[in-house]
C-alpha positions as CSV (number, residue, x, y, z in Angstrom):
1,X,-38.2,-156.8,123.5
2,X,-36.7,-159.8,124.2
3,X,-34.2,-160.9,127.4
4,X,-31.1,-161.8,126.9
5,X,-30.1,-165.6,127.9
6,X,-29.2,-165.5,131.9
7,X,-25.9,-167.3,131.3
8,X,-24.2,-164.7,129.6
9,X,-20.8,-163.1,130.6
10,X,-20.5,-160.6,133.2
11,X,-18.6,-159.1,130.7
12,X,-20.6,-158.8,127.8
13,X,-24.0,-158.0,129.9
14,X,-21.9,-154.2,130.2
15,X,-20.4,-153.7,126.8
16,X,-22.1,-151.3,124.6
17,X,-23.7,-151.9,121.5
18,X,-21.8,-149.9,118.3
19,X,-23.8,-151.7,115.8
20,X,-26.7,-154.5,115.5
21,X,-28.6,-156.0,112.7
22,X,-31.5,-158.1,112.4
23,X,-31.3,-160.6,109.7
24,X,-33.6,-162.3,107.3
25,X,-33.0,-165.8,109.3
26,X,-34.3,-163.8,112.3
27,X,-30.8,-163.4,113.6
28,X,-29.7,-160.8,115.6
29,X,-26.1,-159.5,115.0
30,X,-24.3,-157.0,117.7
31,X,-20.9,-155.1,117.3
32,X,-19.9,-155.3,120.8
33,X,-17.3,-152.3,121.5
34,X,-13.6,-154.2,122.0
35,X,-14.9,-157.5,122.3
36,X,-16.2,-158.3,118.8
37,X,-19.0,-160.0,117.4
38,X,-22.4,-161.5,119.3
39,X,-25.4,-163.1,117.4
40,X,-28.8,-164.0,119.6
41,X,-30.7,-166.8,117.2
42,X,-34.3,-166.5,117.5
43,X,-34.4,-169.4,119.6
44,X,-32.2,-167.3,121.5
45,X,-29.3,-169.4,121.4
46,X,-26.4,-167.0,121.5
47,X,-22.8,-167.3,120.3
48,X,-19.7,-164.8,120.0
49,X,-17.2,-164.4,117.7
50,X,-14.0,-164.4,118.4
51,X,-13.2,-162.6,121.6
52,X,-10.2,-164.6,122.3
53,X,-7.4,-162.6,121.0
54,X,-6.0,-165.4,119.6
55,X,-8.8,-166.3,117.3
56,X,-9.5,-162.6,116.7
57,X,-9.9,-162.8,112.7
58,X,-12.9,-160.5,112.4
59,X,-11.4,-158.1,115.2
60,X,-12.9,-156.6,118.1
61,X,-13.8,-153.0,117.0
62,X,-17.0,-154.0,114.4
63,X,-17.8,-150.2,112.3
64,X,-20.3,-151.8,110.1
65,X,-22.3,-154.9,109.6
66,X,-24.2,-156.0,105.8
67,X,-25.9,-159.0,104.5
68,X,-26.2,-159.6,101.2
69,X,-29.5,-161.0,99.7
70,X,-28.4,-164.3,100.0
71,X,-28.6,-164.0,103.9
72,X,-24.3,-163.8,103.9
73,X,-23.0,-161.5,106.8
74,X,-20.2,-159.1,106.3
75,X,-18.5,-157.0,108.6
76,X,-16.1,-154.2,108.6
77,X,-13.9,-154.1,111.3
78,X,-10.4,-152.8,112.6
79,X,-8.9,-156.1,110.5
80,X,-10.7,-155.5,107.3
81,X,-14.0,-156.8,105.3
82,X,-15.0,-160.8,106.6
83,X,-17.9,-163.2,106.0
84,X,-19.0,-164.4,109.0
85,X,-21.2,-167.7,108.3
86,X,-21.9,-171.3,110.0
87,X,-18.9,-172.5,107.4
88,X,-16.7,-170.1,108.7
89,X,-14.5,-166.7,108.5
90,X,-13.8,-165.6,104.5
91,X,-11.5,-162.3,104.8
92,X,-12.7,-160.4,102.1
93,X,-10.3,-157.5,101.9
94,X,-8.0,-155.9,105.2
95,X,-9.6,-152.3,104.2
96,X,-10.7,-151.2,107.2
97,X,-12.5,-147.9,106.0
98,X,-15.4,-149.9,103.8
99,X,-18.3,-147.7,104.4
100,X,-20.8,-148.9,101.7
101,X,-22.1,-152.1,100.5
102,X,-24.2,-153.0,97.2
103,X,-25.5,-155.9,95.7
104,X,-25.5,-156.6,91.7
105,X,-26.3,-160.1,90.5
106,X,-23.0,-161.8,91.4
107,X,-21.1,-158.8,92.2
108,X,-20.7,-158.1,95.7
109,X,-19.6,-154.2,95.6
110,X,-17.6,-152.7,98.8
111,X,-17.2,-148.7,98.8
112,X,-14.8,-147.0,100.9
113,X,-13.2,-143.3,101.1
114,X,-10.3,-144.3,98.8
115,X,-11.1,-147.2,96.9
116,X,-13.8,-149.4,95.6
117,X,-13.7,-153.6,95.4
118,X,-15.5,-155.8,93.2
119,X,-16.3,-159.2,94.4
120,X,-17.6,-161.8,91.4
121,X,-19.0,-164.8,93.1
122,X,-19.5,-167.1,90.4
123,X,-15.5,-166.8,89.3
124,X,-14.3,-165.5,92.6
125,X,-12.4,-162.5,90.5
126,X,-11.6,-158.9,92.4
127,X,-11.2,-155.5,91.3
128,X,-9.7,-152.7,92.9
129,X,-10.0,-149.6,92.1
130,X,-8.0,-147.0,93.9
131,X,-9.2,-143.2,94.2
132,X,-6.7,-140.9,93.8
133,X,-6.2,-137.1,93.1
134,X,-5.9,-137.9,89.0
135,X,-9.8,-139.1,89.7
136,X,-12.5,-137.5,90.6
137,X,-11.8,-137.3,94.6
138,X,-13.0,-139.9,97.6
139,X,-16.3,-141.4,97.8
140,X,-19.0,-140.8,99.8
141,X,-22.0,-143.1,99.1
142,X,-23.4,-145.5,96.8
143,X,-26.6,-146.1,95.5
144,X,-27.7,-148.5,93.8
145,X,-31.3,-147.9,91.7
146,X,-33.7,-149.5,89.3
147,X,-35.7,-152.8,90.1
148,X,-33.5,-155.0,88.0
149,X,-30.8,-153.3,89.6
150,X,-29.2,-152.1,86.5
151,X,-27.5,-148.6,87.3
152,X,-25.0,-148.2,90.1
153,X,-23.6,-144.7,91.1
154,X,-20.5,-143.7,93.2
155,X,-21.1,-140.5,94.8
156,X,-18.1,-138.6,95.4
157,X,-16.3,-135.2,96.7
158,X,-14.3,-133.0,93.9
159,X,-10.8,-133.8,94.2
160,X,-9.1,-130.9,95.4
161,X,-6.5,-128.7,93.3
């Protein structure tokens, strides 16, 4: 266990902790319930992400926090799907229900009850693809399986009559 810096807010010393991941760069990354975003370096130099409400991009309500293999933060929120990174904020889609995340080569995959997205990094293409009850019902889960990562399955409830 480690302390956190002395200098933080009052504020954010008694918010609770929704979500938290530890990155491969050693980072830690907190969900802070209606305040937003906190990362603790492991120098433990600290920064939040926009708690202002004007600067509020990423939001304030954090459900779900990924990184990809490349070390890229994303986080689902009551604004949608960003990237959080030193360069910046990249919305990646205002879905606010993205439950799952999955890695293939390029293709950054985003699962959520009622639609999946496609994300190509090399060409920067999307595709959406919306559930609905001519389909095979709302997702689940996703799993992605094999060591070259060949095979990805959308787990999913029957639609119903």
């Amino acid at each position: 266990f480690v302390a956190v810096p002395g200098d933080i807010d009052p504020a954010l010393a008694k918010a609770r902790v929704r979500k938290y991941h530890c990155d491969k760069a050693g980072n830690v990354w907190m969900a802070l319930d209606g305040i937003g975003l906190y990362k603790v370096g492991p120098d433990l130099e600290s920064r939040i992400f926009f708690n202002a409400a004007s600067d509020n991009v990423i939001g304030k309500e954090i459900d779900e926090i990924f990184e990809d293999a490349s070390g890229n933060i994303y986080v689902v929120s009551e604004t949608g799907v960003a990237s959080v990174g030193n360069d910046g904020i990249t919305i990646i889609t205002r879905n606010t229900g993205v439950s799952d995340f999955a890695e293939l080569g390029d293709k950054l995959i985003f699962s959520s009850s009622d639609e999946i997205l496609v994300v190509d990094r090399a060409t920067g293409e999307r595709f959406h693809k919306a559930y609905s009850d001519e389909t095979i019902g709302p997702a689940v889960s996703m799993t992605v399986t094999g060591g070259a990562m060949r095979s990805s399955f959308i787990s999913a409830l029957p639609a119903e009559p």
